[in-house]
PDB file of N, CA, C, O and CB in Angstrom:
ATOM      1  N   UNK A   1      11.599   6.292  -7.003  1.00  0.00           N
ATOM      2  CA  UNK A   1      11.618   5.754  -5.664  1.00  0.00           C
ATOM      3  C   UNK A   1      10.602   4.616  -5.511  1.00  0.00           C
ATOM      4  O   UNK A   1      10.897   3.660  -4.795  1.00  0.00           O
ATOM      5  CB  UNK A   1      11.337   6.858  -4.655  1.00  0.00           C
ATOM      6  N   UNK A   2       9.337   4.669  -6.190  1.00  0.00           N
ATOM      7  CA  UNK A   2       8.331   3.375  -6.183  1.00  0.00           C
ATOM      8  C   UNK A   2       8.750   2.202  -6.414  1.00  0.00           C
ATOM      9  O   UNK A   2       8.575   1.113  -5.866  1.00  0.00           O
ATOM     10  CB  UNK A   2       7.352   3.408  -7.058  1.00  0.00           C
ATOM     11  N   UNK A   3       9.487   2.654  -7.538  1.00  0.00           N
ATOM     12  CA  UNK A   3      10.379   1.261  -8.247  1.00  0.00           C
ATOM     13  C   UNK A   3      11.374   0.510  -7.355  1.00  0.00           C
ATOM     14  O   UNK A   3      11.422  -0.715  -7.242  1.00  0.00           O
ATOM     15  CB  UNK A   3      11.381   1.749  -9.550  1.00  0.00           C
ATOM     16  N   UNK A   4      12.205   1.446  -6.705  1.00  0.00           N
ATOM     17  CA  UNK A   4      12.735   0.360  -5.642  1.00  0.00           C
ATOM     18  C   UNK A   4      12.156   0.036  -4.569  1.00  0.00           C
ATOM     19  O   UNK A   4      12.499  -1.048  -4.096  1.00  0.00           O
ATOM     20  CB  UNK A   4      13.827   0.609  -5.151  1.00  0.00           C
ATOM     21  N   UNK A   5      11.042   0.884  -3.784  1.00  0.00           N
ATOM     22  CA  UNK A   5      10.183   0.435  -2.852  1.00  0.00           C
ATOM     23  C   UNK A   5       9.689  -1.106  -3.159  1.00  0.00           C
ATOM     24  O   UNK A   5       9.850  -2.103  -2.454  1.00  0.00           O
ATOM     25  CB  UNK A   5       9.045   1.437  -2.799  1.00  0.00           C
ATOM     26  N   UNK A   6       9.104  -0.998  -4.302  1.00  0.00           N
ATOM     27  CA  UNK A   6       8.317  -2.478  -4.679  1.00  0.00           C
ATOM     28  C   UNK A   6       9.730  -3.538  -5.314  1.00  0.00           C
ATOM     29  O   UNK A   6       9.614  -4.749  -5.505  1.00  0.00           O
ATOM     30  CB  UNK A   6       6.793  -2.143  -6.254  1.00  0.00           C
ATOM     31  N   UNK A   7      10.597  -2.994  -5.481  1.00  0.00           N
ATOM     32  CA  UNK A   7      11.712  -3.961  -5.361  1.00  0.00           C
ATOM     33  C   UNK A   7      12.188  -5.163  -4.308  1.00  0.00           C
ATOM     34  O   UNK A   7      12.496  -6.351  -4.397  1.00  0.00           O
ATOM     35  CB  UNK A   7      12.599  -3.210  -5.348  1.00  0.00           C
ATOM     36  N   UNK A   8      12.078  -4.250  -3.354  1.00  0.00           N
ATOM     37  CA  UNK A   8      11.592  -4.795  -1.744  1.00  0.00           C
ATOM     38  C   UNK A   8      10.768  -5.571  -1.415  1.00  0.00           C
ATOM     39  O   UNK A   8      11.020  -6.559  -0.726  1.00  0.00           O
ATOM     40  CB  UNK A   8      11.137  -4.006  -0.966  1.00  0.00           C
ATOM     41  N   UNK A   9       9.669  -5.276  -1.832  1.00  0.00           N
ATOM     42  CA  UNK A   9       8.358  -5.935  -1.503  1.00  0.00           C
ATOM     43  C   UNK A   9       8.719  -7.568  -0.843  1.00  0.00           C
ATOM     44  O   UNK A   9       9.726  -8.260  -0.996  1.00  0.00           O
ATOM     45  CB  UNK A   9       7.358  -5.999  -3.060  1.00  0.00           C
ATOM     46  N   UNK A  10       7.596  -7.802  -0.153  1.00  0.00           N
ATOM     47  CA  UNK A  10       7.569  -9.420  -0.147  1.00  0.00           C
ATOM     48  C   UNK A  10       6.455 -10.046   0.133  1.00  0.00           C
ATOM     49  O   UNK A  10       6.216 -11.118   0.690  1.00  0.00           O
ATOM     50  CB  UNK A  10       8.416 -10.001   0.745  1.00  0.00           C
ATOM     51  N   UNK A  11       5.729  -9.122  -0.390  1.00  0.00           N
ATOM     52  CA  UNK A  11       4.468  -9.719   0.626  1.00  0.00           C
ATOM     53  C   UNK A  11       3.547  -9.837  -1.042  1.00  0.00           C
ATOM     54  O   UNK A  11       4.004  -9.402  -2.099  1.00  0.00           O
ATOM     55  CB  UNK A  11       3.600  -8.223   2.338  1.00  0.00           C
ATOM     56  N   UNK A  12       2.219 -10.520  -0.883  1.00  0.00           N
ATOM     57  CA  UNK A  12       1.667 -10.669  -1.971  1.00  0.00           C
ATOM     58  C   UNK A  12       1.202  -9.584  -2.803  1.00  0.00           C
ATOM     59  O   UNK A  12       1.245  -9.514  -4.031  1.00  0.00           O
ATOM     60  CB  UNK A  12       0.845 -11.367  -1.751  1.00  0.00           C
ATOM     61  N   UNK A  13       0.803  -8.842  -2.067  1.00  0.00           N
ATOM     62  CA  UNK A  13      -0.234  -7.425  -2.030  1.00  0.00           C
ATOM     63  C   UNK A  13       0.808  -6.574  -2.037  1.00  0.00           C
ATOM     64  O   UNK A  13       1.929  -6.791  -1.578  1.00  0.00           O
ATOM     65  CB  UNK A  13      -1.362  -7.099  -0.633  1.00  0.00           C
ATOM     66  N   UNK A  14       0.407  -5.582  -2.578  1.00  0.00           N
ATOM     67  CA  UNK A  14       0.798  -3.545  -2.151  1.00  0.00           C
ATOM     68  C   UNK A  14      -0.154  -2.741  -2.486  1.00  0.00           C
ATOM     69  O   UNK A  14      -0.857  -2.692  -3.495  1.00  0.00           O
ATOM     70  CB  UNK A  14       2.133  -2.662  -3.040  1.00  0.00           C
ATOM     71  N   UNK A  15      -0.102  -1.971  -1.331  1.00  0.00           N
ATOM     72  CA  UNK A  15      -0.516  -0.551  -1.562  1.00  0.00           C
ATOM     73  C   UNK A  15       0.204   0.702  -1.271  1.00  0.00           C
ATOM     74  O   UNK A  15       0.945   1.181  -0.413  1.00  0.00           O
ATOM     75  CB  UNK A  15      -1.551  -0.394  -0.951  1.00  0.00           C
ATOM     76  N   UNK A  16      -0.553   1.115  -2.768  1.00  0.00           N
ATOM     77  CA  UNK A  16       0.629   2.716  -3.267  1.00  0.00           C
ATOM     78  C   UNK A  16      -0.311   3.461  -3.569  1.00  0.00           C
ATOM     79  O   UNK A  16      -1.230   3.412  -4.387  1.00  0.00           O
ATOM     80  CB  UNK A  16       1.873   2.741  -4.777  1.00  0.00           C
ATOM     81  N   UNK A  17       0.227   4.572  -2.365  1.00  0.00           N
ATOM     82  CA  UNK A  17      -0.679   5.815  -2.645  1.00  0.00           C
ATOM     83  C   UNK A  17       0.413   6.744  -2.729  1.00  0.00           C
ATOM     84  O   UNK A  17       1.536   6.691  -2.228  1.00  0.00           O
ATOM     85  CB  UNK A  17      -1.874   6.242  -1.476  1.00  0.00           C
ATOM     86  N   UNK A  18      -0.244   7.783  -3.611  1.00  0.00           N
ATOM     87  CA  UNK A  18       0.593   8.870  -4.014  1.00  0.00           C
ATOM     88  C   UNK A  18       0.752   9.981  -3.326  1.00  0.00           C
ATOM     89  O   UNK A  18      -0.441  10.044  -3.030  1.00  0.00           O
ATOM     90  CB  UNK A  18       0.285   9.259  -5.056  1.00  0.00           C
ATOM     91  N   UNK A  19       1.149  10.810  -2.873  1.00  0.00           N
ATOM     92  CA  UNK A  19       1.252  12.106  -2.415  1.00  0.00           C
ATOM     93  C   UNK A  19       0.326  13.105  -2.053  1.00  0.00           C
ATOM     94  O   UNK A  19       0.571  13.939  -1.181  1.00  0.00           O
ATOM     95  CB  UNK A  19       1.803  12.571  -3.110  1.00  0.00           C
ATOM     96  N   UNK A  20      -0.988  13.040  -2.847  1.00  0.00           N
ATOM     97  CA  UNK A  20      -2.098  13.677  -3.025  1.00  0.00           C
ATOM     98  C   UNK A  20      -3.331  12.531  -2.845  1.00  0.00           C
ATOM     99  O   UNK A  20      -4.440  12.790  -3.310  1.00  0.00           O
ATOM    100  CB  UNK A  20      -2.009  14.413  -4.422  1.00  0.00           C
ATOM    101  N   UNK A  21      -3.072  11.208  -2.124  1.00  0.00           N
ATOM    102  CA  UNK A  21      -3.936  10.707  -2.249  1.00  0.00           C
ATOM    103  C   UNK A  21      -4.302  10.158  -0.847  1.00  0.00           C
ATOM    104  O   UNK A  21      -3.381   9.787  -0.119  1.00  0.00           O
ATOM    105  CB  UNK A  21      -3.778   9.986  -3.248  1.00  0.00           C
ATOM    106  N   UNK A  22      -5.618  10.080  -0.409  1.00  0.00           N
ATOM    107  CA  UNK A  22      -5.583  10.383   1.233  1.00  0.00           C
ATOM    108  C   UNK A  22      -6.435   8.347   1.743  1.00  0.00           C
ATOM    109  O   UNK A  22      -7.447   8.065   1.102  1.00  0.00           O
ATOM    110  CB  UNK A  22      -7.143  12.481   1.781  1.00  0.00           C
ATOM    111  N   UNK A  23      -6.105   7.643   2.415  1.00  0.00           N
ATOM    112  CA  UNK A  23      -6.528   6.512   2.743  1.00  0.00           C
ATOM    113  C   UNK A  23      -7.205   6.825   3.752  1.00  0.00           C
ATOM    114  O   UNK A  23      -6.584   7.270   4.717  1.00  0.00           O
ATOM    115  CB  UNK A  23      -5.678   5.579   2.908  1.00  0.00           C
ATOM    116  N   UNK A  24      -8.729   6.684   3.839  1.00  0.00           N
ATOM    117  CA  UNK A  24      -9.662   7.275   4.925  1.00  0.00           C
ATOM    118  C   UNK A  24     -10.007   6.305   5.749  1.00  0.00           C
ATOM    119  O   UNK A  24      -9.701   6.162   6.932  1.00  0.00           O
ATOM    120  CB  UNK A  24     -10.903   7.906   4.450  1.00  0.00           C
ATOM    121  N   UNK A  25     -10.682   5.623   5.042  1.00  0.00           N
ATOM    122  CA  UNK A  25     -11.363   4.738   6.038  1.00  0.00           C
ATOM    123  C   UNK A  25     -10.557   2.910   5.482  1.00  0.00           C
ATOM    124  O   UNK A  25     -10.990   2.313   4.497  1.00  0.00           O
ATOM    125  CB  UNK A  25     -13.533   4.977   5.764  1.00  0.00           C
ATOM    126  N   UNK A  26      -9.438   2.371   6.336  1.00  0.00           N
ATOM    127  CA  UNK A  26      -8.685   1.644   6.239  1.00  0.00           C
ATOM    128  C   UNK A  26      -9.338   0.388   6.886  1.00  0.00           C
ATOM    129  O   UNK A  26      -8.660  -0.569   6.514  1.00  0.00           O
ATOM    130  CB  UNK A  26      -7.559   2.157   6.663  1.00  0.00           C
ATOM    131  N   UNK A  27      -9.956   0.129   7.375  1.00  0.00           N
ATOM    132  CA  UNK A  27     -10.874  -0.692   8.412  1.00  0.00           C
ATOM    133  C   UNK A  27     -11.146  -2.368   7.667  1.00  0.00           C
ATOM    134  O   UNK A  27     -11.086  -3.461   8.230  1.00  0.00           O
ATOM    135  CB  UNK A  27     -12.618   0.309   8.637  1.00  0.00           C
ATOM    136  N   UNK A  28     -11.450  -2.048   6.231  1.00  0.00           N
ATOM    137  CA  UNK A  28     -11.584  -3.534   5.541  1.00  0.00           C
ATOM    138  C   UNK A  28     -10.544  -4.067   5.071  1.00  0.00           C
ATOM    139  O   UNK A  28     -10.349  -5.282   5.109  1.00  0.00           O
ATOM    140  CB  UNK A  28     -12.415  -3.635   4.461  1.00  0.00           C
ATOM    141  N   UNK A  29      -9.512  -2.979   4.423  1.00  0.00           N
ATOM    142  CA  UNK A  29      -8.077  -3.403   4.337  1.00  0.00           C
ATOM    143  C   UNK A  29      -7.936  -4.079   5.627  1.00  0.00           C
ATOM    144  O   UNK A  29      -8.366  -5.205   5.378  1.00  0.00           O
ATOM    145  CB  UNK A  29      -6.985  -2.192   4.121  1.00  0.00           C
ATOM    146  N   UNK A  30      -7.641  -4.063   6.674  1.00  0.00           N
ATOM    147  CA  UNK A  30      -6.841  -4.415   8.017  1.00  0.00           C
ATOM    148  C   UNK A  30      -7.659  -5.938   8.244  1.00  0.00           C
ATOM    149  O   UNK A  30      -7.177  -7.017   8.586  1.00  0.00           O
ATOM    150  CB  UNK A  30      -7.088  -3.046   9.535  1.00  0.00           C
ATOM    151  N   UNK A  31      -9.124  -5.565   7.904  1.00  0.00           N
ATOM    152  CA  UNK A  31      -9.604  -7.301   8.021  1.00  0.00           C
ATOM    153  C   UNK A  31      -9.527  -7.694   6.975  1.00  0.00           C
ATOM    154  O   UNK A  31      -9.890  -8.837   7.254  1.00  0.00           O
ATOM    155  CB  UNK A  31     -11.003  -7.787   8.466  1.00  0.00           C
ATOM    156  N   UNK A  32      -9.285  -7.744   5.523  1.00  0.00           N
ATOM    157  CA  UNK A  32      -8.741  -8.702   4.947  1.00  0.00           C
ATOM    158  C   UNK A  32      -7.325  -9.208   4.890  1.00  0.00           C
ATOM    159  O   UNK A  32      -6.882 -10.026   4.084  1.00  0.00           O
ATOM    160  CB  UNK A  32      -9.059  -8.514   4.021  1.00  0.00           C
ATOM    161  N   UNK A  33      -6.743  -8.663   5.767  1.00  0.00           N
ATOM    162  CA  UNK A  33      -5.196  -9.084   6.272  1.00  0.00           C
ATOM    163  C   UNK A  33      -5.406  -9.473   7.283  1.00  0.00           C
ATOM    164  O   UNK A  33      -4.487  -9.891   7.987  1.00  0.00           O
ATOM    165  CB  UNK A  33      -4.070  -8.140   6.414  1.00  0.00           C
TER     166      UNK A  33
END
């Protein structure tokens, strides 16, 4: 399923987190976009 997710893509960047993997504090991501 990743594989066609990022098939999609269009943007420069991705982020892929896995199932077990938790994004806490998102705050510098959002300002470097």
């Amino acid at each position: 399923m990743r594989n066609i997710s990022i098939s999609y893509a269009k943007g420069e960047w991705l982020l892929i987190l896995d199932a077990d993997e938790v994004l806490i504090d998102y705050s510098n991501i959002i300002k470097f976009f």
